[in-house]
C-alpha positions as CSV (number, residue, x, y, z in Angstrom):
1,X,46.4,-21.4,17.3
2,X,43.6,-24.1,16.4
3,X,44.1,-27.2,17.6
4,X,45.6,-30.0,15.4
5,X,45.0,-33.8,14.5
6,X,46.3,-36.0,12.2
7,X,44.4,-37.8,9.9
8,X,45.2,-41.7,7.9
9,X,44.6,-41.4,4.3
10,X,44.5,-45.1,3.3
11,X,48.3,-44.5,1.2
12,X,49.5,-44.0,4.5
13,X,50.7,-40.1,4.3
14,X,49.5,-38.1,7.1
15,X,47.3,-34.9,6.5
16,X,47.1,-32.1,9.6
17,X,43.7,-30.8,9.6
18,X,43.6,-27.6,11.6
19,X,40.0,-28.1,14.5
20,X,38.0,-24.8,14.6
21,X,39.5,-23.1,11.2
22,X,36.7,-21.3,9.2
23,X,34.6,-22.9,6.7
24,X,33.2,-20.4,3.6
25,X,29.9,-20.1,4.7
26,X,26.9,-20.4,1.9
27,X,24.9,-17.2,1.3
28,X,21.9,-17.1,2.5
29,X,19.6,-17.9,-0.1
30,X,16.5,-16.0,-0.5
31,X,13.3,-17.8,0.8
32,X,9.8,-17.7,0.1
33,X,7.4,-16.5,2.9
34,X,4.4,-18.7,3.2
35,X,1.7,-18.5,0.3
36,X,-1.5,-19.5,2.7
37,X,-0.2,-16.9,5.1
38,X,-0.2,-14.1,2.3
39,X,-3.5,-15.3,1.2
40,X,-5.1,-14.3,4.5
41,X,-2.9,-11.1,5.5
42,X,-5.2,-8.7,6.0
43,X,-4.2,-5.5,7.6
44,X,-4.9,-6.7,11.7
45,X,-7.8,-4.7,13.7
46,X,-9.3,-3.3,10.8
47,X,-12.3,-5.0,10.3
48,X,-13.9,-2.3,13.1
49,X,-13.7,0.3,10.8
50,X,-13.9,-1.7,7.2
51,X,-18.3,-1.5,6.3
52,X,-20.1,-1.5,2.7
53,X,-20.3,-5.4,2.8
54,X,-24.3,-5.0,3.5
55,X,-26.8,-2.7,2.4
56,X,-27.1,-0.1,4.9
57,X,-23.2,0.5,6.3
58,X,-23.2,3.9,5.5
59,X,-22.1,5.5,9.0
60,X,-18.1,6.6,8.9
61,X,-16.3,4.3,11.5
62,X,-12.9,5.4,12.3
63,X,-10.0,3.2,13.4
64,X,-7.4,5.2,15.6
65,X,-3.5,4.9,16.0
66,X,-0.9,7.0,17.5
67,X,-1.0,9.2,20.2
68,X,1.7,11.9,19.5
69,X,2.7,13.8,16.1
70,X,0.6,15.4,13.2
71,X,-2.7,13.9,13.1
72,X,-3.2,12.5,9.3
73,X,-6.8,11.3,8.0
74,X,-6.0,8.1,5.9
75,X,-8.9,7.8,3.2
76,X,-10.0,5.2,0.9
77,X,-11.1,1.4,0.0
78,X,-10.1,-1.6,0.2
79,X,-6.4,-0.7,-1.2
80,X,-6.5,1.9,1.4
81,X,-6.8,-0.6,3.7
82,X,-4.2,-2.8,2.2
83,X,-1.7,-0.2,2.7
84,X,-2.4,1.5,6.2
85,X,0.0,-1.1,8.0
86,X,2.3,1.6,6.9
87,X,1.0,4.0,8.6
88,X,0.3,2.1,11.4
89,X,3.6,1.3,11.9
90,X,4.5,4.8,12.2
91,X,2.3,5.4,14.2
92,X,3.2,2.8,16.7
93,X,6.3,4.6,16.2
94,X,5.3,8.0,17.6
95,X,5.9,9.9,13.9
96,X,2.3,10.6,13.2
97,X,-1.6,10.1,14.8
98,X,-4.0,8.1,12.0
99,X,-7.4,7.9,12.1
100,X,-8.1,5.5,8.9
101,X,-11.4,5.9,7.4
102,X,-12.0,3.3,4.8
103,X,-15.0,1.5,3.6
104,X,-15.0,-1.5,1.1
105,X,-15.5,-0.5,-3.1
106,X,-15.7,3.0,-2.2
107,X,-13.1,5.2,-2.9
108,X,-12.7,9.0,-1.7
109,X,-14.6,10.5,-4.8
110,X,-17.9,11.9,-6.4
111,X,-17.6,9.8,-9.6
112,X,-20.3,6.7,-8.8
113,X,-19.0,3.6,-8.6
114,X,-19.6,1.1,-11.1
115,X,-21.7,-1.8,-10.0
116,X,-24.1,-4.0,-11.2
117,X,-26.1,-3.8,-7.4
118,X,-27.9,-0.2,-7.1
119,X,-27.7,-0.6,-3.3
120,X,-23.8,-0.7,-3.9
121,X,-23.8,2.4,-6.2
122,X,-26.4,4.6,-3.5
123,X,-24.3,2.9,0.0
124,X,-21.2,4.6,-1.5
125,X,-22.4,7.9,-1.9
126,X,-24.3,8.6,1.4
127,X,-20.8,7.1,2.7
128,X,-19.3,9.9,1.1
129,X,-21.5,12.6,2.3
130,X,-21.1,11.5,5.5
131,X,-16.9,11.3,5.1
132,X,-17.9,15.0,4.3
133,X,-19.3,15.7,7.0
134,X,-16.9,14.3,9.4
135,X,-14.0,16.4,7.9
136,X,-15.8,19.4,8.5
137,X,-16.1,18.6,11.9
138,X,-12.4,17.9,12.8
139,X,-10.0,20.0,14.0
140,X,-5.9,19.5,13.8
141,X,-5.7,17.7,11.0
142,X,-2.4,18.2,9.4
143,X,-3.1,16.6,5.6
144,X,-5.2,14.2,4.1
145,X,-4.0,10.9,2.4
146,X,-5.7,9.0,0.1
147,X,-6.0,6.2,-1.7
148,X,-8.3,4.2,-3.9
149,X,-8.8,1.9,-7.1
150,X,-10.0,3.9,-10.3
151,X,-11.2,1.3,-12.3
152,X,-14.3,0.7,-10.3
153,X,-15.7,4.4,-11.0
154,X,-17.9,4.9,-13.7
155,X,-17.2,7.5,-16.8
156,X,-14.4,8.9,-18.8
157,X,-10.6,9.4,-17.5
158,X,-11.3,12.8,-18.2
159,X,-13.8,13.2,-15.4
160,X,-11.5,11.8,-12.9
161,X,-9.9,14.6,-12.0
162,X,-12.6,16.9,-11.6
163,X,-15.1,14.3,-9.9
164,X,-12.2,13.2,-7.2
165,X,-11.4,17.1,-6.4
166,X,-15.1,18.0,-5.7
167,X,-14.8,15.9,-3.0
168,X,-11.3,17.3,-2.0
169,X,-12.6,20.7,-2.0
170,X,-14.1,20.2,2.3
171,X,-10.7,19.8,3.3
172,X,-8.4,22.1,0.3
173,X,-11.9,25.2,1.2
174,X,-10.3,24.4,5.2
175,X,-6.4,24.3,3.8
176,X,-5.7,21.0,4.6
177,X,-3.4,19.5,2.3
178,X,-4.4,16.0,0.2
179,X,-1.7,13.4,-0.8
180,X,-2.6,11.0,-3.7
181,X,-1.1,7.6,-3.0
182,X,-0.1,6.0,-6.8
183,X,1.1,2.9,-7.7
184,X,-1.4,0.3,-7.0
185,X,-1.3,-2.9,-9.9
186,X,-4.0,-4.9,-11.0
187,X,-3.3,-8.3,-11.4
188,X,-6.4,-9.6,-13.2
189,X,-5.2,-9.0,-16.7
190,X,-2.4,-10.4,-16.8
191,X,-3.6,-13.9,-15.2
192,X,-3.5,-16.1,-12.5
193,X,-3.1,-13.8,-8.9
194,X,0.3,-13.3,-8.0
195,X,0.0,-15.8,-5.4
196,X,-1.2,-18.7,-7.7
197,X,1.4,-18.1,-9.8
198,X,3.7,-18.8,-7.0
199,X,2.4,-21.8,-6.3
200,X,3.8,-23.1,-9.5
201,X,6.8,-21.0,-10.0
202,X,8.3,-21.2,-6.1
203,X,12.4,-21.6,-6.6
204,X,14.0,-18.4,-6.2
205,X,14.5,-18.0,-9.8
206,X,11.4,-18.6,-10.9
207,X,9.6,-15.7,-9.5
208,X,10.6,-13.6,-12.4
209,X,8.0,-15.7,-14.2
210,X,5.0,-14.4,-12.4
211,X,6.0,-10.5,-12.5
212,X,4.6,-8.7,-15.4
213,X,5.6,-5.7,-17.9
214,X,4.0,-2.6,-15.7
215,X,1.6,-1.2,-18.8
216,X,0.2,-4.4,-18.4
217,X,-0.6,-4.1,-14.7
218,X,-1.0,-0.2,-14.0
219,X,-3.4,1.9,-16.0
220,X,-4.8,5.0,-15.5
221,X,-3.6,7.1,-12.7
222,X,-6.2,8.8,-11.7
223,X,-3.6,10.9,-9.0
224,X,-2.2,13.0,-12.0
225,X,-4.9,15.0,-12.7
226,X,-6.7,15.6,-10.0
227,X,-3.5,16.9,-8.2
228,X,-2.6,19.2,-10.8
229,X,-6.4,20.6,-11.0
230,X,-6.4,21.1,-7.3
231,X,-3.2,22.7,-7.4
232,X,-4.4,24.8,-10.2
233,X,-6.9,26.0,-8.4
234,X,-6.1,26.0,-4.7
235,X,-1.9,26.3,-5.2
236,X,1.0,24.5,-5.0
237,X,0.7,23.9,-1.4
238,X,-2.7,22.6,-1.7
239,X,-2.1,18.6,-3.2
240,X,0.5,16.2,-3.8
241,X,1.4,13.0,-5.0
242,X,3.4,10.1,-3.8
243,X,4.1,7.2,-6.3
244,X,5.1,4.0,-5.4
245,X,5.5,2.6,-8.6
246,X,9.1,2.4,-8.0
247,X,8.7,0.5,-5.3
248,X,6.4,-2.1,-6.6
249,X,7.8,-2.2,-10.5
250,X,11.3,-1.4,-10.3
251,X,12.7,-1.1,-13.7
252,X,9.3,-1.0,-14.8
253,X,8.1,-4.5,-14.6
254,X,5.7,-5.2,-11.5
255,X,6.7,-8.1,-9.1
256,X,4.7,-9.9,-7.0
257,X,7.7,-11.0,-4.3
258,X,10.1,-8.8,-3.0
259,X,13.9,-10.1,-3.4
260,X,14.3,-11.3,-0.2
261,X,11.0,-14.2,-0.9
262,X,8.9,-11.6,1.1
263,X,5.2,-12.3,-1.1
264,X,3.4,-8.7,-2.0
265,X,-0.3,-9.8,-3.1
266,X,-2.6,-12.0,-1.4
267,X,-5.0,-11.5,-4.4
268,X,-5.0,-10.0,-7.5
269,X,-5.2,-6.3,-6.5
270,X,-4.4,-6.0,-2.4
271,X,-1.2,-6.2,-1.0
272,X,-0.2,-8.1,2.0
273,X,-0.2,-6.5,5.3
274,X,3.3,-8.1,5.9
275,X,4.9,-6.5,2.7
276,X,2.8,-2.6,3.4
277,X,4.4,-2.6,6.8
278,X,7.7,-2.8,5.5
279,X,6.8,0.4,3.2
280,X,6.7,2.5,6.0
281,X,10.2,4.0,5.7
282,X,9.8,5.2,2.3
283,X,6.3,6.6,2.7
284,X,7.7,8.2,6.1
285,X,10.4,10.2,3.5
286,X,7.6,10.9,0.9
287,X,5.5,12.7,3.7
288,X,8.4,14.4,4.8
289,X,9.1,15.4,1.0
290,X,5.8,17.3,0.8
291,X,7.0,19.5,3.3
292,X,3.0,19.9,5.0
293,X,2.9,17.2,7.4
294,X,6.0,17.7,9.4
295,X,7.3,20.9,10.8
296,X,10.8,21.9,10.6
297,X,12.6,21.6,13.8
């Protein structure tokens, strides 16, 4: 039983209050993670393999994680790069071996880039021949995943799918599988960055005020057809997708901090290293999905 004391209420009646009984405690209220820390989260250790910032960085550098499980080749730009804490992580975990090859405004396509410096525009392509030429020099490669913004390419949405699967076609000629990642917002149109918005909006129920209606975001995905063209003409085995729309715009409405305070952006288009990391399990069960990276057991 819990101790026992009396206490004098000044009309003299005595009240027992029982020592060590439980108080209700508050819920925990949701918090928000530092803004200057999300500004500068940039996915750690990548900076060895992260060129295109100077005329001339056209050699492929490679960044390597893992040392056991199906070796993936993690492709892309700076979004790529956003996202491969994921990855990471499971490879710290022992799931899969990364090598992440990633170069800044440079996705893995043949469609040039649009850019107002030529050295840009030429960079990016010898890039990509060389990105060529490594895949056809690798060996064990389970799948490749891939990742990049559309809006910086040049031409029609028509010509996406064809221009990103003509450089598919070293790996899908070799039958190694390519997953599209999806999902990716672009904050620019609809304002202030994510995090500026916070700054002004920063009680729990104000972040609902900085998310935004996902056609407003989210554009073309360029994953649809360039998927369904390399399945059409390599099988059903050859390309997949993996959206993560969901994940980002539940409900359809794009949020910039998770529900737990956890910020998502550290600009107006990249994701924070924190909040990628914690994608990990659901990108693990999409790559399991595809049924091409893991083996049955």
């Amino acid at each position: 039983m819990p101790a026992a004391r009396l206490v004098r209420r000044a009309t003299g009646v005595a009240l027992v209050v029982l020592l060590g009984s439980a108080v209700p405690a508050v819920a925990d209220q949701p918090r928000l993670s530092s803004i200057v820390a999300a500004e500068k989260d940039v996915a750690r250790g990548t900076k060895a393999c992260f060129n295109g910032s100077r005329p001339g960085q056209t050699k492929v550098l490679t960044c390597h994680y893992g040392r056991k499980g199906p070796r993936l080749l993690v492709i892309g730009d700076s979004h790529m790069r956003a996202l491969s804490p994921a990855f990471r992580r499971l490879a710290d975990q022992g799931k899969i071996r990364v090598t992440l090859i990633i170069r800044s405004r440079c996705g893995w396509s043949s469609r040039v880039v649009k850019n107002d410096a030529k050295w840009i525009r030429d960079d990016c392509q010898t890039w990509r021949r060389n990105v060529e030429r490594y895949i056809r020099k690798q060996r064990n490669v389970r799948a490749i995943v891939t990742h990049h913004r559309a809006s910086t390419m040049a031409g029609t949405y028509a010509q996406r799918g064809p221009d990103t699967v003509r450089s598919w076609r070293v790996a899908l000629k070799r039958r190694i599988p390519v997953i599209a990642l999806a999902g990716a917002a672009n904050w620019k149109s609809a304002g202030p960055s994510p995090t500026q918005c916070l700054r002004k909006n920063r009680a729990p129920r104000q972040w609902r005020n900085c998310a935004a209606p996902e056609r407003e975001v989210i554009t073309f995905d360029w994953s649809v057809p360039s998927v369904k063209l390399a399945r059409r003409q390599y099988g059903s085995r050859a390309a997949f997708r993996i959206n993560l729309r969901a994940a980002h715009c539940p409900k359809r409405v794009c949020r910039v901090v998770t529900p737990k305070g956890q910020i998502m952006y550290r600009d107006h288009q990249h994701l924070t290293a924190t909040y990628a990391r914690s994608l990990a399990p659901l990108i693990e069960r999409r790559l399991r999905a595809t049924g091409v990276v893991f083996r049955a057991s």
